[in-house]
Each structure stands twice: as C-alpha cells, then as structure tokens.
C-alpha positions, -999 to 999 in steps of 0.1 A, spaced: 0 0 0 17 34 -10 12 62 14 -12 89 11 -4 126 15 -31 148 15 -26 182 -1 -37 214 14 -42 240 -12 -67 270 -11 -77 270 -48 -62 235 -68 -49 253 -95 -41 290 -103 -22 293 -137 6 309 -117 9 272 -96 19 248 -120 53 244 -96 27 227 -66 14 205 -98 43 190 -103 50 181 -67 17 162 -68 22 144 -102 60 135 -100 60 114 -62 79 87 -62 53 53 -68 59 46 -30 36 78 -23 -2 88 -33 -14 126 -36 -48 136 -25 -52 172 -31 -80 192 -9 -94 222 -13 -116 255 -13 -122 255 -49 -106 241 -82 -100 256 -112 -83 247 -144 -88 213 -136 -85 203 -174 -47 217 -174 -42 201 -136 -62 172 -136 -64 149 -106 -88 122 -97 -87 121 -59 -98 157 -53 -120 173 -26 -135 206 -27 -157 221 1 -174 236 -26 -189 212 -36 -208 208 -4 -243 223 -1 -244 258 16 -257 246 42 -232 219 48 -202 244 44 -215 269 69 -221 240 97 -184 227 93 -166 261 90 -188 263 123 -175 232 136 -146 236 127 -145 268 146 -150 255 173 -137 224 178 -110 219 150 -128 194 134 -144 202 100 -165 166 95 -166 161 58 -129 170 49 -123 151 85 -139 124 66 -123 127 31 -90 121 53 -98 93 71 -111 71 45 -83 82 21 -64 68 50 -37 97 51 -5 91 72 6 130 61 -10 166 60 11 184 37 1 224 35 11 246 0 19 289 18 23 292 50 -15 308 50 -26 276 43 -8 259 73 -19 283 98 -57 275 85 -52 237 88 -30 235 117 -59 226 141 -72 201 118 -40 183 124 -41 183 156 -78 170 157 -70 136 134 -36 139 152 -17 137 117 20 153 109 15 186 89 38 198 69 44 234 54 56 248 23 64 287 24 71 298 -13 74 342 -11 47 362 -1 39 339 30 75 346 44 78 384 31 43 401 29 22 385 53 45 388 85 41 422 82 2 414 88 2 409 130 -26 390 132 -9 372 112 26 370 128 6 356 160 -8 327 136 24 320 122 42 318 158 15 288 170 25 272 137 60 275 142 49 256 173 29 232 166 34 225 130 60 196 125 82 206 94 88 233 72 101 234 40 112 265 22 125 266 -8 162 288 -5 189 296 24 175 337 24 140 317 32 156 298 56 170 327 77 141 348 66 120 319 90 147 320 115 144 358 122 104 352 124 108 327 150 108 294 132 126 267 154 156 260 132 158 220 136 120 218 119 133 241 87 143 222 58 155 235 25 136 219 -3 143 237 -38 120 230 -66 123 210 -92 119 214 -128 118 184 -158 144 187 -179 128 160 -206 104 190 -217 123 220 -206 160 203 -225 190 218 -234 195 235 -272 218 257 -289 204 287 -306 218 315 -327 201 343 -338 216 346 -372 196 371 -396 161 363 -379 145 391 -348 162 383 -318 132 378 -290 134 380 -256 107 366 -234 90 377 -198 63 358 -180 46 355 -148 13 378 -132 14 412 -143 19 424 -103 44 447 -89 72 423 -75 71 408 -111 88 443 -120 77 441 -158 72 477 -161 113 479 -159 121 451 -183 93 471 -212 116 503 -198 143 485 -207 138 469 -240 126 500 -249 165 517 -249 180 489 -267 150 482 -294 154 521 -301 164 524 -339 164 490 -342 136 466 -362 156 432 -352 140 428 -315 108 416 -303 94 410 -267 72 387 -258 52 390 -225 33 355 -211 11 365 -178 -18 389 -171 -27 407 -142 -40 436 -121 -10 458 -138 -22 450 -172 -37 485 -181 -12 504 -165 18 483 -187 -2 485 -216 -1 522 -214 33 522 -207 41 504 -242 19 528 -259 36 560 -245 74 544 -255 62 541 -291 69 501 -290 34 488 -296 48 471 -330 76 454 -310 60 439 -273 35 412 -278 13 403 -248 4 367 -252 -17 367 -222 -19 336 -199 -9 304 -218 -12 266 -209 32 254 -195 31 235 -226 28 266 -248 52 286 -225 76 259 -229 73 263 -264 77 303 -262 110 292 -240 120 269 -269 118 296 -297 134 325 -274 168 338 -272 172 358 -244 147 355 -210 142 390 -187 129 387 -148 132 419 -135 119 412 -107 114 438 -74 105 442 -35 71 454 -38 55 482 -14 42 458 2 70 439 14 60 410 -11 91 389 -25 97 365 -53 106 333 -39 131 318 -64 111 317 -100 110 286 -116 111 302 -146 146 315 -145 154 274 -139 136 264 -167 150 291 -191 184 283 -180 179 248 -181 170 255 -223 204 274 -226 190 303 -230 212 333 -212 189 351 -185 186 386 -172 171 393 -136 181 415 -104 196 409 -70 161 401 -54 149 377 -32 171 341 -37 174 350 -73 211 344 -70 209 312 -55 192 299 -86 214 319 -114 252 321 -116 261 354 -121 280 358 -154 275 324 -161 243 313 -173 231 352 -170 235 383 -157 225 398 -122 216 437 -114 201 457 -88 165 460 -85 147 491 -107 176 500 -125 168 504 -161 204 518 -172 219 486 -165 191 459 -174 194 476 -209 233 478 -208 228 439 -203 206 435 -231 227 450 -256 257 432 -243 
C-alpha cells in the first residue's frame, strides 16, 4: 500500500501554480497525492482524480463545518475525506494555508507539513494577526520546508525553530524543458517575460528597458506571457514608448505553450522587485527552466534570485529598478 499525503491547497490550481502540480504528479510510486481544497480551477490543465473541494458541499453543509470547525478543530466532511483516504501526512502549500489547517491536524492527530514559497514569508508577516498565527504554527506544525537559504533565515528571524526548517528547492523536468543551442543569425532576436502582471514581477522595468536597446532597431521583439491587475497600467506604458509594434502580450498560456515560447526564445528577462508591500519572489521557476533551455537570462539581486542563477555564467544579475543597467545587459 503506498502512502497517502493529503494536499492542502486553497484554490487547486491557479495558472501561476503549476510548480505545486508537479510536486503532486511527480512522487515517487511509494507515495499517493490527495489534493483538498476550497475551490478548483483549471482542472482540465491540472487534472487529478482524488480531489476534494468544500465547494462542492451544499451551503448549508459548508457553513455548519466552517462552524465546527470553529469551534472544535474538526471540519466533519474534509475530517472524513482524510480518514477514508487513509492519510499518514498533511502536507500544506503557503504558509496561510498551514496556519488554517494546523488545528485540523491536531484533531485527526496527523503530521503537517508546510511549504512557504514568497509572499507567505515576506508580505504576510508584516500582517500581525498574522505573525501571532504563524508563531503557533512554528509551534505546533512539525516541518517546514522552504525553498532557498535567504528563506531559511528569513523563517529564522520570524521565529521558526531552526531543527523543523528544511530546504527543499523546486524541481523542474528537464525531458520537456531540455538543453538546445540557438543563434540568432539574420532572424529578430526575441526576448521573453512571463509571470502575473503584479508589482514584485517588475515588468514595467524590463518594457523600460527593452525599450532603450530596441530604439532604432527593427531586429527585437518582446514577448510577455502573464496577465494581471498591472495590465492596463503596462499596456499604457508600451503605448507611451512608441513600441506597440515590438512587445506582444500573449496573455496567460497553458506550460506546454510557455515551454514552447522558451523553446523559440533567445534571451529571457525577470526583472523582478520588493514590492510596497514587502512581497518577494521566492526563487522563479522560470529562471530554472529558461536556464535549463540554454538560454542566457537577465534578472536582479532580489529575493534568492542568485541562489538559482550564476552570475555571469548562465546570466546576468543587477540591482532591483535600475533600467540603465538591465538595458546595458541587453545589448551586451
């Protein structure tokens, strides 16, 4: 009988996830995922067959358990769902996540696991109802994983009991995301951005950017992949450079097309930035994968950015905002 880990994931799957899908779907056979949740979406890009989703209860039904569960830790369907999936391991995706099921836990006295991935570890702290959650979690939660050593002392400094911290960095699949030389020759030279069209994303730097070096020049093209709140505001932004016929906006596209994008791309930009809010990257997948293609990256000393790119090797490192230099990099 392989064991069963339950998954605890707020919505099963945002576009901007697919990193917690691959977790799921690439356990070793000696392990079984069960995912539960507050609501699915894109379930025919992350399908699963062993999913449960409170809401799919009646209205009735959900307000009695989040009652119940209120009050006594125990939330009697998903209490259920557990038990007869015969779970040995509660295993919660952001730290939100493990502060909301951390009594669960301790009523069907199962192991929880967290996984902290950026804004959980940056943002939220600043929250302090928050901070008080997260300080019974440190706790009474028994592991943590986070995903680089700045997350790792990031924990520290809020409190987290260092022997129950364990760096666990993500993986990516080299079979789709493989290695292959590419010249530009006489063809445009395109770079390529993606992720959500938010502030810590920095996009409207990288447009700034490719903007300087595309000036006088018809050989460039950028592609953006993502949407987002920021959308209007960077769409403007192209407009008032004069680069409309050069930046593409591709929207949000499936991985498989984004691997593609990666595929056909020459040169990949993650400007990425501390937003107001304190909210940090944690260490972009996307910069792993791109690298892992052979494709030269551009990004900024943000976050554990340079735990995941060798500066100077397989790209080139900068400090956050500054245009000057991501463009100097460009053109070099």
């Amino acid at each position: 009988m392989p064991t069963v880990v339950a998954h605890l994931i707020k919505n099963f799957l945002p576009l901007s996830e697919p990193f917690i899908y691959s977790q799921i779907s690439n356990l070793p056979a000696e392990y079984q995922a069960v995912v539960a949740t507050q609501m699915t979406m894109n379930s025919e890009l992350f399908p699963w067959k062993n999913v449960w989703c409170e809401d799919d209860l009646s209205v009735t039904s959900r307000l009695f358990s989040r009652l119940g569960y209120a009050l006594s830790g125990n939330h009697p369907p998903l209490s259920k769902y557990l038990k007869d999936n015969q779970t040995v391991l509660l295993h919660a995706h952001f730290g939100s996540q493990g502060i909301e099921m951390l009594r669960l836990a301790r009523h069907l006295d199962r192991p929880l696991i967290t996984t902290f991935y950026g804004v959980d570890i940056s943002a939220l702290p600043r929250i302090w109802t928050y901070r008080l959650r997260l300080e019974k979690l440190w706790a009474k939660g028994d592991g943590f994983i986070v995903l680089s050593e700045k997350m790792k002392n990031r924990a520290a400094e809020l409190g987290a009991p260092s022997e129950k911290v364990h760096i666990l960095r993500i993986g990516i699949d080299t079979k789709r995301c493989y290695f292959h030389a590419r010249e530009p020759g006489s063809k445009k030279i395109k770079f390529l951005m993606c992720g959500r069209m938010v502030e810590k994303k920095g996009m409207e730097y990288g447009i700034k950017a490719f903007a300087k070096v595309a000036q006088g020049r018809d050989d460039l093209l950028l592609n953006i992949i993502g949407d987002g709140t920021l959308k209007p505001k960077l769409v403007a932004l192209i407009k008032e450079l004069g680069i409309e016929a050069k930046v593409c906006l591709l929207g949000y596209r499936s991985h498989a097309e984004y691997i593609q994008y990666l595929h056909q791309s020459h040169i990949f930009l993650t400007p990425s930035v501390t937003a107001a809010s304190g909210d940090t990257e944690g260490t972009p997948t996307v910069l792993m994968e791109a690298q892992a293609t052979g494709m030269p990256v551009i990004s900024t000393r943000h976050a554990a950015i340079d735990e995941v790119v060798l500066d100077r090797v397989s790209g080139y490192l900068v400090a956050e905002k500054d245009v000057e230099a991501l463009a100097e990099k460009m053109n070099h």
